[in-house]
N, C-alpha and C positions, 0 to 999 in steps of 0.2 A: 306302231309297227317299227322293228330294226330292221334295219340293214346289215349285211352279212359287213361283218370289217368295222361298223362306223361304232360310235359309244352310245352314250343313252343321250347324248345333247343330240340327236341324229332332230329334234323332233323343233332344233332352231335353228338348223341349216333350211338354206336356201340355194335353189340351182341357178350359177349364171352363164353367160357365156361373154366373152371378150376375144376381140381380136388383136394376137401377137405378133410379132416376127415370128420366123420360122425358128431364126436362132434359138431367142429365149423358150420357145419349142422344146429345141432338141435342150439344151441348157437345164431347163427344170426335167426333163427325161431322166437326165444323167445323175443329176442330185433325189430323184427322188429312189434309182437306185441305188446310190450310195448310201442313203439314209435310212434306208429302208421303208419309208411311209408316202404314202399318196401324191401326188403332183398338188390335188387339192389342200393338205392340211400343209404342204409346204407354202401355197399361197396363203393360206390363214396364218402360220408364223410372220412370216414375209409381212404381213396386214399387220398385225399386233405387235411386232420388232420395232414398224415406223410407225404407229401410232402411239407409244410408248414412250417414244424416242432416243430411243437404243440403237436408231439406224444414223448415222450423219446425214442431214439434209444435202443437198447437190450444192449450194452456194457455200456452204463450209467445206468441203470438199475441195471447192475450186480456189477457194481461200488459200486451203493447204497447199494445194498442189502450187499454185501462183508463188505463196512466198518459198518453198523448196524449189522451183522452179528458178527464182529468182536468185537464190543462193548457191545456187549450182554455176548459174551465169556470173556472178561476179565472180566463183572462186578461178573459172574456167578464164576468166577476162584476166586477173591477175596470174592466172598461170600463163597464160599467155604474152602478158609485160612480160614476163620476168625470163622467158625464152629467149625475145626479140631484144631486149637488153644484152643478152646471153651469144645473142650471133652474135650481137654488133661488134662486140669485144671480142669476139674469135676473127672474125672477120678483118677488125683492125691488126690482131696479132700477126694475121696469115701476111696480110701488105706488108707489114715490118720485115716478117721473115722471109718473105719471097723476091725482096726487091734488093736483096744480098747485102746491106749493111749492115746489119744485124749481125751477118757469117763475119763480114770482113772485122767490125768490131771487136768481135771475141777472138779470132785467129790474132789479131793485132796483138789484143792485153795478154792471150796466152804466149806469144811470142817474147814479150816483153816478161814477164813471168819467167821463162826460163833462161831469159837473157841475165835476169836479174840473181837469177840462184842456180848457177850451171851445177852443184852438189847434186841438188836436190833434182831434178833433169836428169842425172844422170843416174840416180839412183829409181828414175821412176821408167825409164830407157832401160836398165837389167832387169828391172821388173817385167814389162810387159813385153820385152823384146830379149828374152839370154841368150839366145841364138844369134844373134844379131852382134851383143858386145862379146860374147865368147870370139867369133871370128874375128872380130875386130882386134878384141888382143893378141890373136893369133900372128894376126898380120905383122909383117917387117916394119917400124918407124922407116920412114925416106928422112 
């Protein structure tokens, strides 16, 4: 005798029943709409997939995951060095620069710089400033 739906192997089926989570419940619900075929013959692939051994066993699995897992952590550790390296030296720079030596250093050697090539100063004084030597020419010598 067939069954409405099933093939002619109908006659080496066996009914069973098992208890699930609810999830994998609702889970094969939603694949066996998608696929279009039975809750049941998606468990008979599912059977024949891992006995086959087309499915990854759960300890390979954890395998994978474990060494990706672990290569993730060192990439994530040495991004991490290389941050913490990254303040230290802003950090240091920010102390140089904030505790005003640094300012007074440069103000010194630019000083010394125009004291050393008053042309050139002066030429860089029309530049950024003609307003400035315009008037200035203007004005009467004392």
């Amino acid at each position: 005798m067939l069954f409405f739906g099933m093939s002619a192997k109908a006659k080496d089926l066996m009914r069973q029943q098992y208890l699930v989570p609810r999830k994998s419940v609702k889970k094969l619900r939603e694949m066996s709409r998608r696929e279009g075929v039975s809750a049941g013959e998606l468990a008979r692939r599912a059977i024949e997939a891992y006995t086959s051994g087309n499915v990854i066993s759960e300890p390979e699995e954890e395998i994978a995951s474990r060494a990706v897992l672990k290569d993730i952590h060192s990439q994530v550790r040495a991004a991490l060095t290389r941050i913490d390296a990254t303040l230290a030296e802003i950090r240091a720079r920010e102390r140089v620069l904030t505790d005003g030596t640094f300012r007074a250093r440069v103000v010194a050697e630019t000083r010394a710089w125009f004291d050393a090539h008053p042309e050139e100063a002066q030429g860089i004084l029309e530049l950024l400033a003609p307003q400035a030597t315009a008037r200035r020419r203007e004005l009467p010598k004392a």
